[in-house]
C-alpha positions in Angstrom: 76.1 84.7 88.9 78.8 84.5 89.4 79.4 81.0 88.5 80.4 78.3 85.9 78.3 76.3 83.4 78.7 73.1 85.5 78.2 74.7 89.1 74.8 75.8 87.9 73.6 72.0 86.7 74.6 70.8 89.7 72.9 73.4 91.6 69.7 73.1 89.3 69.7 69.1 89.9 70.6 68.0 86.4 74.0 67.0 87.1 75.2 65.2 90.2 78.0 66.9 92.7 81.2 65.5 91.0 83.0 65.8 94.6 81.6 63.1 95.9 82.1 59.3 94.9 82.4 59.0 90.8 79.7 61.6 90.4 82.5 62.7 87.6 82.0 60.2 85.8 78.3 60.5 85.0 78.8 63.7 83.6 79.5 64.6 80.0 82.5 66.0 78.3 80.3 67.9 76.0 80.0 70.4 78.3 83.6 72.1 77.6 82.5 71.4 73.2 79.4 74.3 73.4 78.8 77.6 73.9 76.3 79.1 76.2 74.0 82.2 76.2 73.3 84.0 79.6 70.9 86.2 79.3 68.9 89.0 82.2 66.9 92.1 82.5 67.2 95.3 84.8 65.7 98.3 85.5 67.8 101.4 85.4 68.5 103.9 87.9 66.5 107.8 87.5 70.2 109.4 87.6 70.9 107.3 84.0 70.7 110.7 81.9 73.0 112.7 84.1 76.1 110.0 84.0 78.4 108.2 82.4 77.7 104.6 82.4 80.4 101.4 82.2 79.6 97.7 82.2 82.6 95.8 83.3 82.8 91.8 83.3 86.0 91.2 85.7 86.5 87.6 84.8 84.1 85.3 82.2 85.9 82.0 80.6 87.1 81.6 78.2 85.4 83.6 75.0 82.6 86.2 75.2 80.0 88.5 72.8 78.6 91.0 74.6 74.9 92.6 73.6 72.7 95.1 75.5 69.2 96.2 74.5 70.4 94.8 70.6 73.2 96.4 70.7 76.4 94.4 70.0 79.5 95.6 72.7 82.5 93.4 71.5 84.0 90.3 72.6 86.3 89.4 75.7 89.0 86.7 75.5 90.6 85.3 78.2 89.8 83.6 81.6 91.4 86.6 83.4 91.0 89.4 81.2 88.1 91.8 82.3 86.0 93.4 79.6 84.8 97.0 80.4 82.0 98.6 77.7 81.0 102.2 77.9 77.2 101.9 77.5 76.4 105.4 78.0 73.7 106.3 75.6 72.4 102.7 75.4 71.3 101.9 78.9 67.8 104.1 79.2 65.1 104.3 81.7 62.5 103.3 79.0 61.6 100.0 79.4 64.1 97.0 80.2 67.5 96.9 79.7 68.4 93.6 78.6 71.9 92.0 79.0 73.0 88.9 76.8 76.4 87.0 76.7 77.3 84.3 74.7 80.0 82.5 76.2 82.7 79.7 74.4 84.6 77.1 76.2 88.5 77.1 75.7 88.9 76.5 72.4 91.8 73.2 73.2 90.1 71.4 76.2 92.1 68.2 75.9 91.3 64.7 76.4 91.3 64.2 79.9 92.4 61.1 81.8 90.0 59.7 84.1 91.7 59.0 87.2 91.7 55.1 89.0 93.7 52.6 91.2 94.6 51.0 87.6 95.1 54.1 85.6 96.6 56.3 88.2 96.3 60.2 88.4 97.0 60.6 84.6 99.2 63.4 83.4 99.7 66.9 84.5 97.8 69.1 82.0 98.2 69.1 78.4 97.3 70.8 75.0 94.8 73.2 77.3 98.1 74.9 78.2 97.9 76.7 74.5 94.7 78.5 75.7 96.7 80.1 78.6 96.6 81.7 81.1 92.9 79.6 82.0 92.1 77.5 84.0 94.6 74.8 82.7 94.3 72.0 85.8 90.8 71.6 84.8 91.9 69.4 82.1 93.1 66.8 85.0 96.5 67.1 87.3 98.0 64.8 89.6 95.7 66.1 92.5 92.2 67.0 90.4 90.0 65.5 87.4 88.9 66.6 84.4 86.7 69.4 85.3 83.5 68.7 82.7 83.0 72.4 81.4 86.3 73.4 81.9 85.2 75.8 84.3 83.3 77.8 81.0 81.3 80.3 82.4 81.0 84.2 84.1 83.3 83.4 87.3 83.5 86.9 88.3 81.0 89.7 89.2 79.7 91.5 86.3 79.0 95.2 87.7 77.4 98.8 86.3 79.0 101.6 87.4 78.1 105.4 87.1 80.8 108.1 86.9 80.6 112.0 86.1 83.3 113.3 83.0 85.9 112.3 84.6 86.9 108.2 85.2 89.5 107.4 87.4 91.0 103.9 86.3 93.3 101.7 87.9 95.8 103.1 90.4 99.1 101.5 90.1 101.4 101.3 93.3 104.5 100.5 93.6 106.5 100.7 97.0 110.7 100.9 97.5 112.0 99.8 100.9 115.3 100.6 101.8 116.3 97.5 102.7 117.4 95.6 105.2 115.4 98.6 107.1 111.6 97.5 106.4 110.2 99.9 108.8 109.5 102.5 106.0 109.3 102.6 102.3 108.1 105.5 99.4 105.4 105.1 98.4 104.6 106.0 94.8 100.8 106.0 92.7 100.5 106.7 89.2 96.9 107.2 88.9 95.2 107.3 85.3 92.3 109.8 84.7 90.4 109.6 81.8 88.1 112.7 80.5 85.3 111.7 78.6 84.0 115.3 78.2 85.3 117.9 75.5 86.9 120.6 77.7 89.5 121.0 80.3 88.1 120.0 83.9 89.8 121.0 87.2 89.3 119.4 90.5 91.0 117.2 93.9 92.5 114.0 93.6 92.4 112.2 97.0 94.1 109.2 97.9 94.3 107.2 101.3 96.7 104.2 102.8 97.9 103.3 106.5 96.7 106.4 107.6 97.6 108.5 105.1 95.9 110.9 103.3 97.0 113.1 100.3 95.4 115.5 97.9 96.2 117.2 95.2 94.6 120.0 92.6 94.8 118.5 88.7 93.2 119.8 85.9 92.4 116.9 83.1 92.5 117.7 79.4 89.9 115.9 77.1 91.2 112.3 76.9 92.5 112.3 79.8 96.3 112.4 82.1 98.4 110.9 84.4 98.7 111.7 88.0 101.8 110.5 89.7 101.8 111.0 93.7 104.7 110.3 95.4 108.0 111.3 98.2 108.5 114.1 95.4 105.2 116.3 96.0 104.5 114.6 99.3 107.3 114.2 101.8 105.4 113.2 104.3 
């Protein structure tokens, strides 16, 4: 991982490289009409009982059920929709941890027009578009054929990640230039801090870009706040 159904048959032998030739040809469109279970263990770091622990998929397609050590997670839907599961409390240092997915193809995979001298290059998409945004082209375009499994499978890294109380999530930056001057702009980040803990905790926030550096002193309620850094606390 990562990778889609179809790279690893080809990589395992079963299928043949559909870039070369009409290797596409001799494989099946069944693969984009099941689902598939991934399955793996792992050991646990010591520091497991002193965390906080998230397992974050950043891109599977198209459909996903999600189940460590038994336990069921929840689902992810969407070719570019990442699925993040607090799994503190679950994950242990007894034993294995074991990881299982069961993925689903797009649910409308079209009928895909195989492209030749006599046919030409067929049509650009179709009823795949109603499962969007995916990977839509892998029903066949002007420039590609079908792609068998409709690129079904974990395409992104799948990561565990320890963090104290406190989780910062996704900074959000947005920059104003004063046009037509582009030798400067503000800067502004609105940074999203997420306390997991059931009292008040104080402490820095640093961020860093093109040489700057800033810091600032927050204290973060239970549920968490929003930071916002910008020209108004930091001129500079």
């Amino acid at each position: 991982m990562p990778g889609t159904v179809l790279t690893t048959f080809v990589n395992r032998g079963i299928y043949p490289d559909p870039d070369y030739g009409l290797n596409n040809l001799a494989i099946p469109e069944t693969l984009n009409k099941q689902e598939y279970w991934y399955r793996t263990e792992f050991a646990a770091p010591a520091s497991v009982q002193k965390r906080r622990w998230a397992l974050t998929f950043n891109g599977i397609n198209y459909a996903a059920t999600v189940w460590l050590k038994g336990k069921r997670l929840g689902e992810i839907k969407g070719a570019f929709i990442r699925g993040v599961f607090d799994v503190t409390g679950i994950i242990t240092t007894e034993g294995s941890n074991v990881l299982a997915v069961r993925i689903s193809p797009p649910p409308h995979p079209g009928i895909p027009q195989e492209q030749s001298v006599k046919a030409g290059p067929g049509d650009n998409g179709g009823i795949m578009c109603l499962d969007g945004p995916t990977f839509v082209a892998t029903e066949g375009w002007d420039w590609i054929p079908g792609v068998r499994d409709r690129n079904t499978g974990i395409w992104q890294d799948v990561t565990l990640t320890a963090t104290g109380a406190v989780d910062i999530g996704d900074a959000h930056v947005v920059t104003v230039l004063p046009l037509p001057d582009t030798r400067r702009a503000d800067v502004n980040l609105t940074i999203p801090l997420r306390n997991e803990s059931g009292a008040t905790i104080s402490g820095t926030l640093k961020a860093s870009f093109e040489g700057v550096s800033l810091a600032k002193s927050v204290s973060v309620p239970p549920g968490g706040s929003v930071v916002t850094l910008g020209r108004q606390n930091f001129p500079s």
